[in-house]
C-alpha positions as CSV (number, residue, x, y, z in Angstrom):
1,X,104.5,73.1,119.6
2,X,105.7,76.1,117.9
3,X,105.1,76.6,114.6
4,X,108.3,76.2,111.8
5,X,108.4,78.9,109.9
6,X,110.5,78.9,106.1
7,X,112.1,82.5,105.8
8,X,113.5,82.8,102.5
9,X,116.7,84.7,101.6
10,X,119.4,84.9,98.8
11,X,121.7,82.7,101.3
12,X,122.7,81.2,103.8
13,X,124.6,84.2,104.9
14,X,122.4,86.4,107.1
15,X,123.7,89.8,107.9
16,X,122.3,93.0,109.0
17,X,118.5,93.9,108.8
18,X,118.2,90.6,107.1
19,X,117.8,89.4,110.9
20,X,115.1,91.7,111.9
21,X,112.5,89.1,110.2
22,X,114.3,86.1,112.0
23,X,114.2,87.9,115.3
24,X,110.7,88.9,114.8
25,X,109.5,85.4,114.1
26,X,111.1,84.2,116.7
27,X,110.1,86.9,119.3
28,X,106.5,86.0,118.2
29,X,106.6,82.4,118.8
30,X,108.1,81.1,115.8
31,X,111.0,78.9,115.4
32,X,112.7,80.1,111.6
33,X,114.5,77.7,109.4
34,X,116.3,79.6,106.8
35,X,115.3,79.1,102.8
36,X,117.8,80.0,100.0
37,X,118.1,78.3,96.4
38,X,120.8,75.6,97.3
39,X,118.9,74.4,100.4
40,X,117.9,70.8,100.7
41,X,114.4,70.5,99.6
42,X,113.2,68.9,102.4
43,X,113.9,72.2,104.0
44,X,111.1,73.6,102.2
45,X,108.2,70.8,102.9
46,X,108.5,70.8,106.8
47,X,107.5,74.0,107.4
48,X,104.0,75.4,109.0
49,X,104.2,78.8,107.7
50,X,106.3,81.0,104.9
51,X,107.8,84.5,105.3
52,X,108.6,86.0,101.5
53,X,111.0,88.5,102.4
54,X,112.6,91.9,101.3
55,X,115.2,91.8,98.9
56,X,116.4,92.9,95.4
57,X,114.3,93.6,92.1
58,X,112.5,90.9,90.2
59,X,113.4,89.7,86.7
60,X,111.0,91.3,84.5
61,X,110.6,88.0,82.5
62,X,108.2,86.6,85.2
63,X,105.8,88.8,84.5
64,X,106.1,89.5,80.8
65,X,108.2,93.0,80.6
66,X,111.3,94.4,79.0
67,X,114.2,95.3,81.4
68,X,113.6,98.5,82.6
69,X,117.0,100.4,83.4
70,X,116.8,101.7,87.1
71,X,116.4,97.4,88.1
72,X,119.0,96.2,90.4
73,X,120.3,93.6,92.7
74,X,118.6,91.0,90.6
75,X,119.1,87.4,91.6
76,X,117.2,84.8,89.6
77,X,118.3,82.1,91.5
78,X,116.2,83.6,94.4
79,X,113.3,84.4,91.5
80,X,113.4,80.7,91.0
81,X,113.0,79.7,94.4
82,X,110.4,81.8,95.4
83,X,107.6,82.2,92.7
84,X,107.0,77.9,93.0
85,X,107.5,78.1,97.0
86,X,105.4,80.8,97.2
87,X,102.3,79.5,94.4
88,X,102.6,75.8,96.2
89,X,102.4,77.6,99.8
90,X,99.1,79.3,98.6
91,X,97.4,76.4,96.8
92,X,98.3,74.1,99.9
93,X,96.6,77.0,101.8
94,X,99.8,77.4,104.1
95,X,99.9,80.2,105.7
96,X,102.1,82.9,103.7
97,X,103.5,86.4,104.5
98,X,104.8,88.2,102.1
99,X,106.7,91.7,102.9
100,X,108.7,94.2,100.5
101,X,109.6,92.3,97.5
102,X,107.3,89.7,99.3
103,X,104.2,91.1,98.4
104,X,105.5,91.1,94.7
105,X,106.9,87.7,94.4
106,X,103.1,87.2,95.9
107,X,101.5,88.7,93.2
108,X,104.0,87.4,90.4
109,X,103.4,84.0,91.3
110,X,99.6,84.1,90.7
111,X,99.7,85.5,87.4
112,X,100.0,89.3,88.3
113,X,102.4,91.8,87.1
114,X,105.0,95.1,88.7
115,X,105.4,98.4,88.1
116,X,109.2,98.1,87.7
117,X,109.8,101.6,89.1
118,X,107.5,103.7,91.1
119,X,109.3,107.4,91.1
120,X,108.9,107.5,87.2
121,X,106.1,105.5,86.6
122,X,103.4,107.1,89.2
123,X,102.3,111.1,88.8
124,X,103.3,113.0,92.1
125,X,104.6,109.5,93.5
126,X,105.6,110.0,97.3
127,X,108.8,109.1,99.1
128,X,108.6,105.4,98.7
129,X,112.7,104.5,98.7
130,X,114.4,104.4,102.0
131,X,116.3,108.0,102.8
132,X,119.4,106.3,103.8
133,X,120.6,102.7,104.3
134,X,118.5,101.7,107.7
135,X,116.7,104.9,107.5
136,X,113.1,104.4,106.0
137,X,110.8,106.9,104.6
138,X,107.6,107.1,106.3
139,X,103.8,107.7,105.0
140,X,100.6,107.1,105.5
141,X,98.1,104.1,104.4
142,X,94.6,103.7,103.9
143,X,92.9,100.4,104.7
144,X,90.2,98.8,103.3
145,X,87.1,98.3,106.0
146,X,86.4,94.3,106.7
147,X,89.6,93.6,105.6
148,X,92.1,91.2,107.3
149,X,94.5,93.8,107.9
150,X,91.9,96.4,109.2
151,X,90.9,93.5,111.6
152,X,94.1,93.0,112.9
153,X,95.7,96.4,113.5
154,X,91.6,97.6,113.9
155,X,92.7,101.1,112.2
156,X,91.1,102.5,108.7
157,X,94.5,104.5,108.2
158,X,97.9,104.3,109.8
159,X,101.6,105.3,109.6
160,X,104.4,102.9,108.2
161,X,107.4,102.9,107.1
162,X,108.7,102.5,103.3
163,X,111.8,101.5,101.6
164,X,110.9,100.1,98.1
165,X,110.7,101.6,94.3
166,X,108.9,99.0,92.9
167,X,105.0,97.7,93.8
168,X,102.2,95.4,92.4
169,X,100.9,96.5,89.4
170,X,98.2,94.0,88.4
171,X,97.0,91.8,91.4
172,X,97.4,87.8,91.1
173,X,94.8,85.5,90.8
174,X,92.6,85.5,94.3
175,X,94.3,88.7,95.9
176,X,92.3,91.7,97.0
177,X,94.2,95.5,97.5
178,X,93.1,96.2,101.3
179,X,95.6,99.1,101.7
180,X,97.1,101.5,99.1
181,X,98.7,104.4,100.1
182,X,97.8,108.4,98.6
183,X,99.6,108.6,95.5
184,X,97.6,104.6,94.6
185,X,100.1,102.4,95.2
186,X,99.6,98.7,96.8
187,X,100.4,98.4,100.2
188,X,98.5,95.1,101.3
189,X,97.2,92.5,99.1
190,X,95.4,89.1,101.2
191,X,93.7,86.2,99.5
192,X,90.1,86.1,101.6
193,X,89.4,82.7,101.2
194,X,92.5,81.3,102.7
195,X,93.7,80.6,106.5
196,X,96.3,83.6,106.4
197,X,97.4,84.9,103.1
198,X,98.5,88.4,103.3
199,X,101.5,90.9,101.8
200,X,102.3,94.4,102.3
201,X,104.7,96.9,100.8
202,X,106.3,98.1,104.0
203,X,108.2,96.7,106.7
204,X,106.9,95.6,109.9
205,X,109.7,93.1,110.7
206,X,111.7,96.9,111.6
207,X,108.8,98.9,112.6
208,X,110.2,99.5,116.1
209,X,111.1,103.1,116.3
210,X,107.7,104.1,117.9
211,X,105.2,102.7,120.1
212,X,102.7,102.9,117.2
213,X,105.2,101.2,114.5
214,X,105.9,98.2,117.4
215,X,102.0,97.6,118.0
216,X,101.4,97.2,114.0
217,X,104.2,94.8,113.9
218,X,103.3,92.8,116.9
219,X,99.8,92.1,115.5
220,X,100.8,91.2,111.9
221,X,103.7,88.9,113.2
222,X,101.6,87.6,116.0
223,X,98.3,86.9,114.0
224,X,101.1,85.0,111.5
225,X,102.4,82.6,114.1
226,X,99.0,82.3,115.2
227,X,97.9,81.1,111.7
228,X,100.9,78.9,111.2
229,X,100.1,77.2,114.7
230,X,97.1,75.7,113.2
């Protein structure tokens, strides 16, 4: 039976690229059943697998830091559906996906921390924020050998896409870095010692503009599903 897999959003209201990750889920096997704050919560317990997705900036309180003034699109109703979701997913050992604001929502909810805004708080940063609306930046990532990720797209460096001006500052509780990309930011973060935990900075859900970019996305959505299917 094919797995159900939680995909969490700010509504029920899905527009736009917001339905690249439901496409991708279900073009991968999945069947998605859509998460946002006023959802029933038995919405959230019958689920095999959880996609954290991209979004708007995280309230600085959850990990400990003043407001910083370039934040935006801040929605602490989603802040205070995710950060539980997310920290009971990864103590049930669910399997978890976390991409874009994913991976930091991730790394909030196990104790780690943000940098709130990359362009002023990295030297030399490079092009991390989107060029356009639904045009991404692009750069390249180094991957940490014996890694999940490496494993899964078998590369040690690759080319994604980027759209993003914050990232994980400290790493939560259990996480390894396994990519980062020139200028030191965190582009993957996975928890080793669980079925499928894993979060990166890009995203793969729209990685399709290239035969390279589609192969990258197939194995991380497919290796997902796979997880969740268990």
């Amino acid at each position: 039976m094919a797995p159900v897999i939680g995909i969490t959003f700010s509504s029920q209201d899905i527009s736009g690229t917001s339905k690249n990750y439901i496409h991708a889920i279900e073009e991968h096997g999945g069947i998605p059943r859509i998460l946002y704050p006023s959802v029933a919560d038995s919405e959230y317990t019958n689920i095999d697998g959880l996609l954290l997705t991209g979004g708007g900036d995280i309230h600085p309180d959850h990990f400990g830091q003043e407001w910083h003034p370039s934040l935006k699109y801040v929605n602490e109703e989603r802040d205070k559906l995710e950060l539980p979701l997310c920290r009971e997913a990864i103590e049930a050992d669910l399997p978890v996906f976390g991409i874009c604001r994913g991976i930091q929502i991730m790394s909030i909810a196990m104790g780690g921390s943000l940098y709130q805004d990359v362009p002023s708080q990295f030297e030399d940063p490079l092009t991390h924020p989107a060029k356009s609306y639904g045009d991404d930046s692009q750069h390249e990532i180094e991957i940490a050998p014996n890694s999940r990720l490496s494993k899964l797209v078998r590369k040690s460096a690759d080319e994604v896409n980027s759209a993003h001006h914050q990232a994980v500052d400290e790493i939560g509780e259990g996480f390894v870095v396994t990519a980062r990309s020139e200028d030191g930011v965190v582009e993957a973060m996975e928890d080793p010692s669980k079925r499928f935990v894993l979060g990166v900075q890009y995203h793969p859900e729209r990685m399709i503009k290239t035969p390279e970019f589609r192969e990258h996305r197939r194995k991380l959505f497919e290796a997902f599903i796979k997880a969740a299917s268990h």
